[in-house]
C-alpha positions as CSV (number, residue, x, y, z in Angstrom):
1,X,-15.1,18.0,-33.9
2,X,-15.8,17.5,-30.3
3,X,-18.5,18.8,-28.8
4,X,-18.6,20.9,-25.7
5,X,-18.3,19.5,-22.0
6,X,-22.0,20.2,-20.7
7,X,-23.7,18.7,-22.9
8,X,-21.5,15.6,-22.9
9,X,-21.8,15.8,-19.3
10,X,-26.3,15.8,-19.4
11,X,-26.0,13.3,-22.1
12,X,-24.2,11.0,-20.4
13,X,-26.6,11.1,-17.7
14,X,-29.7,10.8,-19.9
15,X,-28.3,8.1,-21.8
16,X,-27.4,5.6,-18.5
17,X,-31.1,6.7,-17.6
18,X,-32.5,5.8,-20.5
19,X,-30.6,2.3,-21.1
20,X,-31.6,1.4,-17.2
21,X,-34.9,2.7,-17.4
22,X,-35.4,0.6,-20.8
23,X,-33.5,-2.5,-20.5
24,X,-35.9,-2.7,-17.5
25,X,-39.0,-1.8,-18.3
26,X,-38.4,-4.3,-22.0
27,X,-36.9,-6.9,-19.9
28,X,-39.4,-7.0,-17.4
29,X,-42.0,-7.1,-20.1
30,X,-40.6,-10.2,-21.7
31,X,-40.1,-12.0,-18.7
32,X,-43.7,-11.6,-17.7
33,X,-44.4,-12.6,-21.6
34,X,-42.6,-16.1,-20.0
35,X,-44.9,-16.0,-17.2
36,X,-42.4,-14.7,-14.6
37,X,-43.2,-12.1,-12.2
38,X,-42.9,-8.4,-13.9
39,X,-41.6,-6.4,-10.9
40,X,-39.7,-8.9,-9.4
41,X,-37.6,-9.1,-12.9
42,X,-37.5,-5.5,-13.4
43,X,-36.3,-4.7,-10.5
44,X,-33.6,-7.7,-10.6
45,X,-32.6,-6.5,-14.2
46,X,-32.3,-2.8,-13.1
47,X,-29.6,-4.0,-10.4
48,X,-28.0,-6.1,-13.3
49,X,-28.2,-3.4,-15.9
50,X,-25.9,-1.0,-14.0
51,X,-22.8,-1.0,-14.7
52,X,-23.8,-1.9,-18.5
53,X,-25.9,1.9,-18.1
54,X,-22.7,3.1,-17.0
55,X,-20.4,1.7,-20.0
56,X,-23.0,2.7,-22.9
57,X,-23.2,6.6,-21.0
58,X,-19.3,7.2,-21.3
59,X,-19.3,5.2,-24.4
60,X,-17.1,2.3,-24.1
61,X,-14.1,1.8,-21.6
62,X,-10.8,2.5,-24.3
63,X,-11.5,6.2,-24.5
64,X,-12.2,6.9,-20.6
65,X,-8.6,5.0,-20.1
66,X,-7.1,6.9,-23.0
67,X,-8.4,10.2,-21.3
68,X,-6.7,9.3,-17.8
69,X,-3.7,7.8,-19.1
70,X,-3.2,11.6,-21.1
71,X,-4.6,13.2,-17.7
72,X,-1.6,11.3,-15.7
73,X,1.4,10.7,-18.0
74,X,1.0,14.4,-19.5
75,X,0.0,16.2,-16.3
76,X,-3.3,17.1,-18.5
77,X,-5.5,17.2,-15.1
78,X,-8.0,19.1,-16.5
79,X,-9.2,16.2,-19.1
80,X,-8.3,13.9,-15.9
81,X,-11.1,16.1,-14.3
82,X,-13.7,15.9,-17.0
83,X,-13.6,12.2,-17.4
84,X,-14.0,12.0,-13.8
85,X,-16.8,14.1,-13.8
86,X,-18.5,12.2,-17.0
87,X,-18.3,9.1,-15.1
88,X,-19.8,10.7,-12.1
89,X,-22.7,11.7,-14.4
90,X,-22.8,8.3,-15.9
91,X,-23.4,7.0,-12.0
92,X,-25.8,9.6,-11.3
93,X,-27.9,8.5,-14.4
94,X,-27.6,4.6,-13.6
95,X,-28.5,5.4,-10.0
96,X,-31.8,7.2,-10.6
97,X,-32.9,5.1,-13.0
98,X,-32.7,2.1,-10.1
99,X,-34.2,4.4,-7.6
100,X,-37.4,5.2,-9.9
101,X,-37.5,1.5,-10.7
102,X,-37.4,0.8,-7.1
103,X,-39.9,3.2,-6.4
104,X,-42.1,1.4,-9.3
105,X,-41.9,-1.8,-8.0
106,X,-41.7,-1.4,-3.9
107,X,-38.9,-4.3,-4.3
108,X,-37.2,-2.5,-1.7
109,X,-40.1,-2.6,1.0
110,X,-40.4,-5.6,2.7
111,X,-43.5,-7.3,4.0
């Protein structure tokens, strides 16, 4: 049963939120466990981690290319659309978890 396109859509930006915001936050941790600096890694993992936040929010690459390859060999635009849209979500997601890690850190202000 699928399940209806607004929530797919929130989800898939909570999720790439949640896998940036963690994967940083964790990571960060255990590199400072190593004696690394901690903001310096978060904020180099939460650069790293984005396209990853992406893949895990539209869960895996074979059904996004499934959905276009319907969208454009059966003139299905409107599933063409949605994808489009979920990935769009996905980015949003992956982009303000950086942005709040960046904000955390103050990587992005030099001295």
């Amino acid at each position: 049963m699928a399940e209806a396109f607004f929530p797919e859509l929130f989800k898939s930006f909570f999720i790439a939120l949640g896998v940036l915001l963690g994967g940083s936050l964790l990571g960060g941790l255990a590199s400072f466990a190593m004696g690394q600096p901690l903001f310096i890694e978060m904020w180099r993992l939460s650069n790293f981690l984005r396209i990853w936040a992406i893949i895990a929010a539209i869960g895996g690459t074979f059904d996004t290319v499934y959905s276009f390859e319907k969208g454009f060999l059966n003139g299905e635009t409107k599933e063409l659309f949605k994808q489009f849209l979920l990935i769009l979500s996905a980015l949003g997601g992956a982009n303000t978890g950086a942005m709040i890690i960046s904000w955390l850190t103050q990587e992005h202000i030099s001295s």
